[in-house]
C-alpha positions as CSV (number, residue, x, y, z in Angstrom):
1,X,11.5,-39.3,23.3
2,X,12.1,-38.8,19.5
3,X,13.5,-35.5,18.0
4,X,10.0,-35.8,16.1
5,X,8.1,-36.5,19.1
6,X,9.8,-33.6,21.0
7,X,8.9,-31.3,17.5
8,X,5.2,-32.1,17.9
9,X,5.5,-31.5,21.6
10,X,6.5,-28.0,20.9
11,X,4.0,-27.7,17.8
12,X,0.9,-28.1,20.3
13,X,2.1,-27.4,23.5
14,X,3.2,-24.1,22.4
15,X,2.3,-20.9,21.1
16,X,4.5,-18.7,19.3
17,X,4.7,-14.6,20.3
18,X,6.4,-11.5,19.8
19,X,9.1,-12.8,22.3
20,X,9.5,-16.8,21.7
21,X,7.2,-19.5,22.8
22,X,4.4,-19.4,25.1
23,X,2.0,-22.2,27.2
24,X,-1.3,-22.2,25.8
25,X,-2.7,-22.6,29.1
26,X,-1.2,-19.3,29.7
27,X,-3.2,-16.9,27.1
28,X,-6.2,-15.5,27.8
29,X,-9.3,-16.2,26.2
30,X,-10.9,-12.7,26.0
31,X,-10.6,-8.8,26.2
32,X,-12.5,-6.3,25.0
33,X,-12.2,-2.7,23.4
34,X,-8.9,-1.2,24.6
35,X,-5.4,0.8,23.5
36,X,-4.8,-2.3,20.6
37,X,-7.9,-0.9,18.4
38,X,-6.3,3.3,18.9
39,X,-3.0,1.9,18.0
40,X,-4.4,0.1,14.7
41,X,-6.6,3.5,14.1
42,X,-3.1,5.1,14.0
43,X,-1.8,2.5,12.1
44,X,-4.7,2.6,9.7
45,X,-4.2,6.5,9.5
46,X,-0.2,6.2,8.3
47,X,-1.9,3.9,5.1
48,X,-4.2,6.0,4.4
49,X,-1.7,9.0,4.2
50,X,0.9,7.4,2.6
51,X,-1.0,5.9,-0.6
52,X,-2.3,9.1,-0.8
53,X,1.0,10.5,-1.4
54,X,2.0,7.5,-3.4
55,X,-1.2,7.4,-5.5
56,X,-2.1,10.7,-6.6
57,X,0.7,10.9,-9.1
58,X,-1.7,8.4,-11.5
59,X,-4.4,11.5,-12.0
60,X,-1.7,14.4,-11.1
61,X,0.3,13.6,-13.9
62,X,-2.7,14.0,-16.4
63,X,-3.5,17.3,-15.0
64,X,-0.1,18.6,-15.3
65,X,0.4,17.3,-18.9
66,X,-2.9,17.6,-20.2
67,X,-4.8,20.3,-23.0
68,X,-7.7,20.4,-20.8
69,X,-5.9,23.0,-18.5
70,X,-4.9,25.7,-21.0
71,X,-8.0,28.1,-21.5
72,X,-8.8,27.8,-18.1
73,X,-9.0,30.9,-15.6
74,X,-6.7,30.2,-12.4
75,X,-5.2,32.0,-9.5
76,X,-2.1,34.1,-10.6
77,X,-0.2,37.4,-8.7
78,X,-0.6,40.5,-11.3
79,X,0.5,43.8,-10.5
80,X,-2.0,46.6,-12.7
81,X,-0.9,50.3,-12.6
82,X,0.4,49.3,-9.1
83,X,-2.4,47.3,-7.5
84,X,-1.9,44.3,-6.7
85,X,-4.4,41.4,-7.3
86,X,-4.1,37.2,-6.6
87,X,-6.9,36.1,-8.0
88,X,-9.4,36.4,-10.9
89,X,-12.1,36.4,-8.4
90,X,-11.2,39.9,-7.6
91,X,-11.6,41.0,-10.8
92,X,-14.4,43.4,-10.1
93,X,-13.0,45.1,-6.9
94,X,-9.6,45.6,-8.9
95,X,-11.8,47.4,-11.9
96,X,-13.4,49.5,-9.6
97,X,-10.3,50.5,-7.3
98,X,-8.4,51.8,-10.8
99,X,-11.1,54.5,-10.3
100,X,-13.1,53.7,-13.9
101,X,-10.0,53.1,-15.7
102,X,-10.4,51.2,-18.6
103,X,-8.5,47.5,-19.6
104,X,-8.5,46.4,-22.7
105,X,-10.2,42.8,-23.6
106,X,-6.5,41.8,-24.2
107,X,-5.4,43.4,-21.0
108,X,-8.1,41.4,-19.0
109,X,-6.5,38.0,-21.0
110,X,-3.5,38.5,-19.5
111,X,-4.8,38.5,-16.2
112,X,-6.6,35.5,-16.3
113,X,-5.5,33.3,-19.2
114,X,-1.8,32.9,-18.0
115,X,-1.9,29.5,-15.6
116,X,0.4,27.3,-13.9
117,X,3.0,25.5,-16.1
118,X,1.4,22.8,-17.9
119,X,3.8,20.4,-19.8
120,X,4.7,18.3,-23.0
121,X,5.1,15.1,-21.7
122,X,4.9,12.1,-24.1
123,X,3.6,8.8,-22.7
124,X,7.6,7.6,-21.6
125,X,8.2,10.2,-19.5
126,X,5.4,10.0,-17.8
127,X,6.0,6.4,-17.2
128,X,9.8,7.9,-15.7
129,X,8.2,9.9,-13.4
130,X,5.1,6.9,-12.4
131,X,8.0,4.5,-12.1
132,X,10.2,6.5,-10.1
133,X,8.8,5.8,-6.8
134,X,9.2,2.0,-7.0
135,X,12.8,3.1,-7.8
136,X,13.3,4.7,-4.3
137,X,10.8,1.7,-2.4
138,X,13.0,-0.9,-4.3
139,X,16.3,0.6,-3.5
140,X,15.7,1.0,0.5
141,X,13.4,-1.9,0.8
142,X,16.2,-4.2,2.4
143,X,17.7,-1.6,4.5
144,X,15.0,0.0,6.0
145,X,13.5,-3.5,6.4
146,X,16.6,-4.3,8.5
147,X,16.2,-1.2,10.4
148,X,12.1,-2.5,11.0
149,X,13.5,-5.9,12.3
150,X,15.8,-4.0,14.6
151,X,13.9,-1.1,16.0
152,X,10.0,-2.0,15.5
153,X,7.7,-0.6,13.6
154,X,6.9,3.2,14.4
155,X,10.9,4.7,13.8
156,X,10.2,3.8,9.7
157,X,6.3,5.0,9.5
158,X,7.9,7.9,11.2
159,X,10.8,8.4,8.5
160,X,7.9,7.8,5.6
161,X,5.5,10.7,7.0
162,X,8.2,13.2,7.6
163,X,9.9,12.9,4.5
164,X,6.8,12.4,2.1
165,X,5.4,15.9,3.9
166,X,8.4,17.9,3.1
167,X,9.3,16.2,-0.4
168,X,5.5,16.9,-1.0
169,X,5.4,20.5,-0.5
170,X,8.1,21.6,-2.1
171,X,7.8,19.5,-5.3
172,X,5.9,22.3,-7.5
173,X,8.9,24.8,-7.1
174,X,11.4,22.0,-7.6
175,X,9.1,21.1,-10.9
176,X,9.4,24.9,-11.9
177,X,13.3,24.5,-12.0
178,X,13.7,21.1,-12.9
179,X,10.8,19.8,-14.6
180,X,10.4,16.1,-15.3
181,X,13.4,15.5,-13.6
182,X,12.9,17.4,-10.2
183,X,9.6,15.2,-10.8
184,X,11.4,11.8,-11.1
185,X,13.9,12.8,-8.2
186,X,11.0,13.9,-5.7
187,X,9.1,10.6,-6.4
188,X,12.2,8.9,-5.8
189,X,12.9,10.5,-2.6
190,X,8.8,9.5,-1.4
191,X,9.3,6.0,-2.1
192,X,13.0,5.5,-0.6
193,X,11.1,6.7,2.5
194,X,8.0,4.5,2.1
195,X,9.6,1.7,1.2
196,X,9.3,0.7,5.2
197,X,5.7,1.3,4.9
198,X,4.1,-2.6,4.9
199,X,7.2,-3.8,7.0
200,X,6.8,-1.7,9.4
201,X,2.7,-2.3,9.7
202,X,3.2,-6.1,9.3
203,X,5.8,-5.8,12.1
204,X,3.0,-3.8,14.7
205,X,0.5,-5.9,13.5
206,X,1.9,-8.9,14.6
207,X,2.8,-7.2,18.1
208,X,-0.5,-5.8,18.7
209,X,-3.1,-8.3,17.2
210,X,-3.9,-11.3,18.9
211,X,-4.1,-14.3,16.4
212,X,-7.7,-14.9,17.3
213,X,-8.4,-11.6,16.0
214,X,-5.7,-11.6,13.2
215,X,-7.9,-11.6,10.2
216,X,-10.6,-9.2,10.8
217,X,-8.2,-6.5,12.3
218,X,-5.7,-7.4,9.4
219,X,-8.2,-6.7,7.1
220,X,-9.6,-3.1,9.3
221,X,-5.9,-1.9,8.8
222,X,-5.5,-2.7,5.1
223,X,-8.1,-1.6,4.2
224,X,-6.2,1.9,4.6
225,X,-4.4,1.4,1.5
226,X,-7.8,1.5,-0.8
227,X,-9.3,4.3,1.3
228,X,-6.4,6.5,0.7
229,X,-6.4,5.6,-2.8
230,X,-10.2,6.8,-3.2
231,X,-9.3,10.1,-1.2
232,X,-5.7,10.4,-3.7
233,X,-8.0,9.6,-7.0
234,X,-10.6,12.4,-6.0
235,X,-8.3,14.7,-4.2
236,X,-6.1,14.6,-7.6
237,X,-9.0,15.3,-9.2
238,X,-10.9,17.8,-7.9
239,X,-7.9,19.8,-6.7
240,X,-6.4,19.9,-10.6
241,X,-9.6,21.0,-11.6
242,X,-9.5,23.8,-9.3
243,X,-8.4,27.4,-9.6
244,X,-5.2,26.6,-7.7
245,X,-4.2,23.4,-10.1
246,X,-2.1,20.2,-9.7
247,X,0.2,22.3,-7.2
248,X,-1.9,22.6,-4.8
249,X,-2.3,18.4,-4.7
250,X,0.9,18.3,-3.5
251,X,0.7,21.1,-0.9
252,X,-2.2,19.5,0.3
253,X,-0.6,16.1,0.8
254,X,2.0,17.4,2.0
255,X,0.4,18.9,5.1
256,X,-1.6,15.6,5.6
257,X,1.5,13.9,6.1
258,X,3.4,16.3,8.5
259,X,0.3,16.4,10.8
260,X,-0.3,12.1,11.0
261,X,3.9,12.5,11.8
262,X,3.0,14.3,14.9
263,X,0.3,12.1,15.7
264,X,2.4,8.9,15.4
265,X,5.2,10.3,17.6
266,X,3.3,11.7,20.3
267,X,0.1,8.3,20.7
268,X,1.9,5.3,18.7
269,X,4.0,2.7,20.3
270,X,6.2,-0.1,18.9
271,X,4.6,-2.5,21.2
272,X,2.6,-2.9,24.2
273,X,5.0,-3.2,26.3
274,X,6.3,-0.1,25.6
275,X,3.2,1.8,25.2
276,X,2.7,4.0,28.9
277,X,-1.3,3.5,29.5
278,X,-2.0,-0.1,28.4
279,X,-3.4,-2.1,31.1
280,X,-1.7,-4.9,32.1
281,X,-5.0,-7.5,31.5
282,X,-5.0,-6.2,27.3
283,X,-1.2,-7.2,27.2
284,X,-1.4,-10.5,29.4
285,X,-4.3,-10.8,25.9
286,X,-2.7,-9.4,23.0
287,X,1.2,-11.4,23.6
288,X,-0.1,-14.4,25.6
289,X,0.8,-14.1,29.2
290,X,2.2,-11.3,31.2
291,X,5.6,-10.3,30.2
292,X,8.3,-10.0,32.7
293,X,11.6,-8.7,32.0
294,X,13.1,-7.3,28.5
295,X,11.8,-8.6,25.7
296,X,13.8,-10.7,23.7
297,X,15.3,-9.5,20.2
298,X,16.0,-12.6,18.1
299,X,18.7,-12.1,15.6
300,X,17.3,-13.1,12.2
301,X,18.1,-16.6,10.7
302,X,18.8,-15.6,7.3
303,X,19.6,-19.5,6.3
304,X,16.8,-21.2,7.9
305,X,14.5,-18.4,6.2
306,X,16.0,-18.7,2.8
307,X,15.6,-22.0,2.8
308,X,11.8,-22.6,3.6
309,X,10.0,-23.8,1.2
310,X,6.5,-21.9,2.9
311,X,7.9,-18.4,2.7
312,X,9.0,-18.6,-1.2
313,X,5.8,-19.9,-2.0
314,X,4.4,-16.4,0.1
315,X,6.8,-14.1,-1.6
316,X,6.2,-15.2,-4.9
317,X,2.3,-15.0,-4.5
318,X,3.5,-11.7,-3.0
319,X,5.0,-10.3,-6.6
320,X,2.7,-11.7,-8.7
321,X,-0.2,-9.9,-6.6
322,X,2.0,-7.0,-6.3
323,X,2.7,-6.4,-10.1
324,X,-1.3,-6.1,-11.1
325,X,-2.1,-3.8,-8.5
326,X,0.7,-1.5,-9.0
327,X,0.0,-1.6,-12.9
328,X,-4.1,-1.6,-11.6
329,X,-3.2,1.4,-9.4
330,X,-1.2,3.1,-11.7
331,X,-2.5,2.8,-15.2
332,X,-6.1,2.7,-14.7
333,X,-6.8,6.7,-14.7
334,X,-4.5,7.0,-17.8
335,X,-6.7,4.2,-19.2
336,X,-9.6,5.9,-17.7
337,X,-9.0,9.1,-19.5
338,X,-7.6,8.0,-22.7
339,X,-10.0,4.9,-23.5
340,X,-13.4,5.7,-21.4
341,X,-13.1,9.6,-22.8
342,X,-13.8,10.5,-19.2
343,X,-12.2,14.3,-18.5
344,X,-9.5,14.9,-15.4
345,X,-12.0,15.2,-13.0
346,X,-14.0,13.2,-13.9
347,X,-11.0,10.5,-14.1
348,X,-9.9,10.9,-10.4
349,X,-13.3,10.3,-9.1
350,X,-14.1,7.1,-10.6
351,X,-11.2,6.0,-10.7
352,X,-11.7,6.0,-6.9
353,X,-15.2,4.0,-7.2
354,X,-13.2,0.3,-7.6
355,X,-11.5,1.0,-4.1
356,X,-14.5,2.3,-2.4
357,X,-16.4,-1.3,-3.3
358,X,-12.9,-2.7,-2.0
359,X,-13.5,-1.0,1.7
360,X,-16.5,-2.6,2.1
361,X,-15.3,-6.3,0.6
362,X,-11.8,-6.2,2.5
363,X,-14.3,-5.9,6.0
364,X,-16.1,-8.4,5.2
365,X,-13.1,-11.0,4.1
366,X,-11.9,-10.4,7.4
367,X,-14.7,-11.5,9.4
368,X,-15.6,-14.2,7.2
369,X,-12.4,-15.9,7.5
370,X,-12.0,-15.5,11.0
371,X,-15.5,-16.9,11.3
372,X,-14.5,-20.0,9.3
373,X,-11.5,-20.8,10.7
374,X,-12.5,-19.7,14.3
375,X,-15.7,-22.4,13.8
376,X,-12.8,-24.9,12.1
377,X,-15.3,-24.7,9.3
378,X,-12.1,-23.8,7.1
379,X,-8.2,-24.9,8.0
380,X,-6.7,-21.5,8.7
381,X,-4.7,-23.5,5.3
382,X,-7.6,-23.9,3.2
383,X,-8.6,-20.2,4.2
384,X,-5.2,-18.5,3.0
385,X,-5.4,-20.1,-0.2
386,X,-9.3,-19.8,-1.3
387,X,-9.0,-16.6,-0.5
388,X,-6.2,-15.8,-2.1
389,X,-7.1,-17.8,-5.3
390,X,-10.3,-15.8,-5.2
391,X,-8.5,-12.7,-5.0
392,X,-6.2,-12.9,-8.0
393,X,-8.8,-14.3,-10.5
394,X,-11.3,-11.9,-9.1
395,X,-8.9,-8.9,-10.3
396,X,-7.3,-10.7,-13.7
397,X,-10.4,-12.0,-15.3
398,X,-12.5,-8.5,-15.0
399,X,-9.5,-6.7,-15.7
400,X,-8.9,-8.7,-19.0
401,X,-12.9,-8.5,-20.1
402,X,-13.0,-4.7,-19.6
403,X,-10.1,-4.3,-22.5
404,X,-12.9,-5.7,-25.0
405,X,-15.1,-3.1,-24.8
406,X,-15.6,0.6,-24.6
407,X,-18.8,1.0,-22.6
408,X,-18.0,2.9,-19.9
409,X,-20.5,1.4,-17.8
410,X,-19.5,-1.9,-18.8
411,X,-15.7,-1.2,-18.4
412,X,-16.0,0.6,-15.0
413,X,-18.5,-2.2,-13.8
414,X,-15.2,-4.8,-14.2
415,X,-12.8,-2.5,-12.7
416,X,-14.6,-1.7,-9.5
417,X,-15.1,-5.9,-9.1
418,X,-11.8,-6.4,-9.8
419,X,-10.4,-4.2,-7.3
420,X,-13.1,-5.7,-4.8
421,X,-12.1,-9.0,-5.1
422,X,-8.7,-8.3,-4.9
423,X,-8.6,-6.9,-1.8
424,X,-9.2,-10.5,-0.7
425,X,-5.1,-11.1,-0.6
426,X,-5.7,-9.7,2.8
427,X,-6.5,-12.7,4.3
428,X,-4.7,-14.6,1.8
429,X,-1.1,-14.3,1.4
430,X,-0.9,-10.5,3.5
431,X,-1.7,-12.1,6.7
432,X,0.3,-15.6,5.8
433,X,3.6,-13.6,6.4
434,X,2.3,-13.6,10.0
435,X,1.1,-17.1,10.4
436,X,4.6,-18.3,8.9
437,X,6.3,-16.1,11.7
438,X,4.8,-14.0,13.9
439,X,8.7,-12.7,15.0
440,X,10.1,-12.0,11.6
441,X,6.7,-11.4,9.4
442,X,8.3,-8.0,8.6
443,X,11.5,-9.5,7.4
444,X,9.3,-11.4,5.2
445,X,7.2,-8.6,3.9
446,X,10.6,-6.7,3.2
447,X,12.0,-9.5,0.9
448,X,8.4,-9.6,-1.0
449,X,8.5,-6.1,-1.9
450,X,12.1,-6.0,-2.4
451,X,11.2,-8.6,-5.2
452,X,8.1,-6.8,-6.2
453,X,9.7,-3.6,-6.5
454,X,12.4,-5.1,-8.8
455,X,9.6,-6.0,-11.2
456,X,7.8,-2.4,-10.3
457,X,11.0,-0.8,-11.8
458,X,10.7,-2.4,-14.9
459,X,7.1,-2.3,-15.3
460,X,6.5,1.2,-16.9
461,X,9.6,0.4,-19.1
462,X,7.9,-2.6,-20.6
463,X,4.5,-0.1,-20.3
464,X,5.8,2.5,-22.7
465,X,6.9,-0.2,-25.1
466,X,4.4,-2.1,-25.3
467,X,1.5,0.9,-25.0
468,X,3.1,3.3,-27.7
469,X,-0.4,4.8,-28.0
470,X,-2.6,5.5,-25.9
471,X,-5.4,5.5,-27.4
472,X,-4.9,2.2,-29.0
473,X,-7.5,-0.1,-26.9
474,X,-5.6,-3.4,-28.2
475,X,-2.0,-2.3,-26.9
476,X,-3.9,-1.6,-23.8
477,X,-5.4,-5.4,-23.8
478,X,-1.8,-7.0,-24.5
479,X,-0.7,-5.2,-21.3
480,X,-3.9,-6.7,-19.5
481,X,-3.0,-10.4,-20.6
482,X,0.3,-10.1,-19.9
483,X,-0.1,-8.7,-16.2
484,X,-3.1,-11.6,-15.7
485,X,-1.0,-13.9,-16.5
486,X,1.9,-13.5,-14.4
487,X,-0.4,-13.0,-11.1
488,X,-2.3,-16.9,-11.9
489,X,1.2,-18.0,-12.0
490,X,2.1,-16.9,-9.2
491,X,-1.2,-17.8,-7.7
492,X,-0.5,-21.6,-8.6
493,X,2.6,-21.7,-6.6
494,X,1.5,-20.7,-3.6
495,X,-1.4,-23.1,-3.5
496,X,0.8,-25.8,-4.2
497,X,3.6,-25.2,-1.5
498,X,1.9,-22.3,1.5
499,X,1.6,-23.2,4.5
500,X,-0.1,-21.5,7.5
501,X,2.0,-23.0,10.2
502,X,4.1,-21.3,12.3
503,X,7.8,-22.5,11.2
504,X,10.6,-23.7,13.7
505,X,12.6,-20.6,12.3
506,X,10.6,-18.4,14.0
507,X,11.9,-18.9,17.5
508,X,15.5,-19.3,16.1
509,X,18.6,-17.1,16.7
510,X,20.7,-17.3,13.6
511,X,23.1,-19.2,15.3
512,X,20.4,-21.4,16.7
513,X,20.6,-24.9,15.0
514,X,18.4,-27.3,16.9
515,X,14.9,-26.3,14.9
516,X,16.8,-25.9,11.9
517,X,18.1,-29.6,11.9
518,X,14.5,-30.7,13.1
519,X,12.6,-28.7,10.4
520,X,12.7,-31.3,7.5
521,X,10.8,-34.0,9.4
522,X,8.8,-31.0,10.9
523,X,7.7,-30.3,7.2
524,X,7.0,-34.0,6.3
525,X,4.9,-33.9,8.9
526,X,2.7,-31.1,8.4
527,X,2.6,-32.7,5.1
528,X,0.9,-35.8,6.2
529,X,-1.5,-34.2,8.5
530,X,-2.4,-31.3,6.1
531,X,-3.5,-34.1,3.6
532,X,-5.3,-35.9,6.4
């Protein structure tokens, strides 16, 4: 037999898992509910928290910089003729307690007019401190990806919570002594932690989701990230407009984080096989057959990765998609405030209203890929990259329309369908990373957003030059074309050169050699077939 013939052999006699290569015959055909869909609730949970920690900072930074705060009566400790009062609220009982005692008009303004510290920021330095935390996720992204690869996926989620809960709480105090720096180096310290975040979730997912399930409970789990973006945007919001300010944003998230830590460590597992109550019939379903024995820990085949033509073509869809959502996610309640005219509060909730359409859109994607490709209506091929087309000029085209006008209606109307369709990268080049390698999909994810982070970094530098004002609607547009432009780019390479196959890498050891040698005639041939 031919080294091709014994290639195709392998291609459809075989099934790829978590631990190598599996008979077909072997994997069962159906389960129901069981531990899988708590595990992905958990999983869900640690996205939810952690872009709320991440994505607050895009409304919390107009509330601590912002004019709207300073004639506004807030919480402060006061001590009058030795009574001690906390909050404006108790203005009455305090009157009454100094036994008739009268307080001048100006005496009364210095209980309630003084606030928390509100600051001069110009536009730069508030691009520092946005930027910051793609400094610390670009920095660790490699490492901690490593550290994924090598001890599964909960240790990192793990890391993110704890650290973003105790960064989070004490980041007003730090503020108090540092200002924009304590800022910068707080944010910094969030994303070095979270920069294991979608490694670490890629990793699980492709331990606990069984591929005929892969796109709808994909899609159920990432849809985390635009849930706790609505719940940052309004949280930001409502919370700065509050009697206890933009501290108590942090304080809040803060807590959120250190409780989904305890969750994770006492119900989460790394893998089936390691969680204590899963029955044995849901893991005989969810990794193909019954395991017996360790499971096995490839090393990772850093030259047979590097080299595939497949995974570029993913990672540079991955940067392109990337760059506009960051700048999406991160701009768009500046340009909210300053453009639309729409106050703080006002800003963090609809701001939120494009990723509320996006929960509802990124659930449906799901199911109607897996119904296409399930019904072979759609190649699981064909599927990545309609979606995924659909996705990126369903967020660059609105996005580019709403700079022309100043219609609020209008302009919010393109936003939330923007961020609707976009949320169709989910099935698109998201879930790729797992049909190019089901054993090393978070290895891939790590080296997308170490590349997407590099252009992160340099994002709110290239902001603040090119948005000088911002109130100026056309410097706002030139930032819109340029962003466009780089994710259709990207777009066009990875419908040229994806593919949806699982690669011979993917049961190699790095100093495995056998696949590797074989994998140009196994490309050539998926290239005839696909175009059959």
């Amino acid at each position: 037999m031919s080294e091709n013939e014994k290639l195709q052999n392998y291609e459809y006699s075989k099934v790829a898992t978590l631990d190598g290569v599996i008979e077909k015959e072997n994997v069962p055909l159906k389960y129901g509910y069981g531990v899988r869909y708590i595990q992905l609730v958990i999983y869900f949970l640690c996205i939810v928290v952690c872009f709320i920690g991440r994505g607050h900072m895009g409304v919390t930074v107009v509330a601590m910089t912002s004019n709207f705060h300073r004639n506004a009566k807030v919480v402060e400790h006061h001590v009058i003729n030795g009574i001690e009062t906390n909050a404006t609220t108790e203005y009455n009982a305090t009157i009454k307690e100094l036994n008739n005692t009268v307080i001048h008009e100006s005496a009364l303004d210095n209980i309630t007019a003084k606030r928390y510290t509100t600051y001069d920021w110009p536009k730069s330095t508030q691009e520092m401190m946005l930027g910051s935390f793609f400094l610390g996720y670009c920095i660790m992204t490699f490492p901690i990806g490593l550290l994924t690869q090598r001890f599964g996926g909960k240790l990192p989620l793990q890391i993110a919570l704890l650290v973003n809960g105790l960064v989070s709480v004490m980041t007003p105090w730090l503020t108090d002594l540092g200002g924009w720096k304590a800022v910068c180096a707080c944010r910094i310290a969030q994303g070095l932690s979270q920069a294991g975040l979608y490694p670490s979730i890629q990793n699980l997912l492709a331990k606990w989701v069984p591929i005929n399930e892969r796109g709808t409970l994909t899609s159920y789990v990432y849809t985390g990230s635009t849930i706790g973006t609505v719940i940052a945007f309004q949280l930001s919001g409502l919370l700065s407009d509050s009697r206890w300010g933009w501290p108590s944003v942090f304080w809040a998230v803060g807590m959120v984080c250190l409780a989904l830590f305890l969750v994770l460590t006492v119900f989460g597992a790394a893998t089936p096989a390691q969680h204590s109550s899963i029955s044995p019939e849901e893991t005989n379903y969810i990794m193909g057959r019954i395991v017996e024995g360790k499971v096995r820990r490839p090393k990772t085949p850093w030259k047979a990765i590097l080299r595939s033509r497949p995974m570029w073509a993913t990672l540079t869809t991955h940067v392109g998609s990337g760059l506009i959502f960051v700048f999406y996610f991160t701009q768009m309640p500046s340009y909210i405030h300053y453009i639309l005219g729409i106050n703080v509060r006002s800003s963090g909730l609809l701001s939120s209203l494009p990723y509320v359409a996006s929960f509802f859109t990124s659930l449906a994607f799901g199911m109607i890929s897996d119904y296409l490709t399930n019904n072979k209506i759609l190649s699981l091929r064909n599927a990545r990259r309609i979606f995924n087309t659909f996705a990126q000029i369903g967020i660059c085209l609105p996005l580019v329309l709403a700079s022309f006008t100043t219609n609020q209606y209008v302009a919010l109307f393109c936003l939330v369908f923007a961020m609707a369709a976009h949320v169709a990268i989910h099935v698109g080049w998201m879930v790729n990373h797992i049909d190019l390698t089901p054993n090393f999909s978070g290895t891939l994810m790590m080296l997308g957003n170490m590349l997407m982070n590099i252009f992160n970094v340099l994002l709110p530098i290239l902001v603040s030059h090119v948005v000088t004002d911002v109130g100026n609607q056309i410097q706002w547009r030139i930032m819109f074309f340029i962003v466009a432009s780089i994710s259709l780019l990207c777009n066009i390479v990875f419908v040229v050169w994806m593919s949806a196959d699982v690669q011979p890498w993917n049961d190699l050891d790095e100093n495995d050699t056998c696949l590797e040698e074989m994998k140009p005639e196994y490309e050539e041939d998926k290239k005839e077939k696909s175009s059959t």
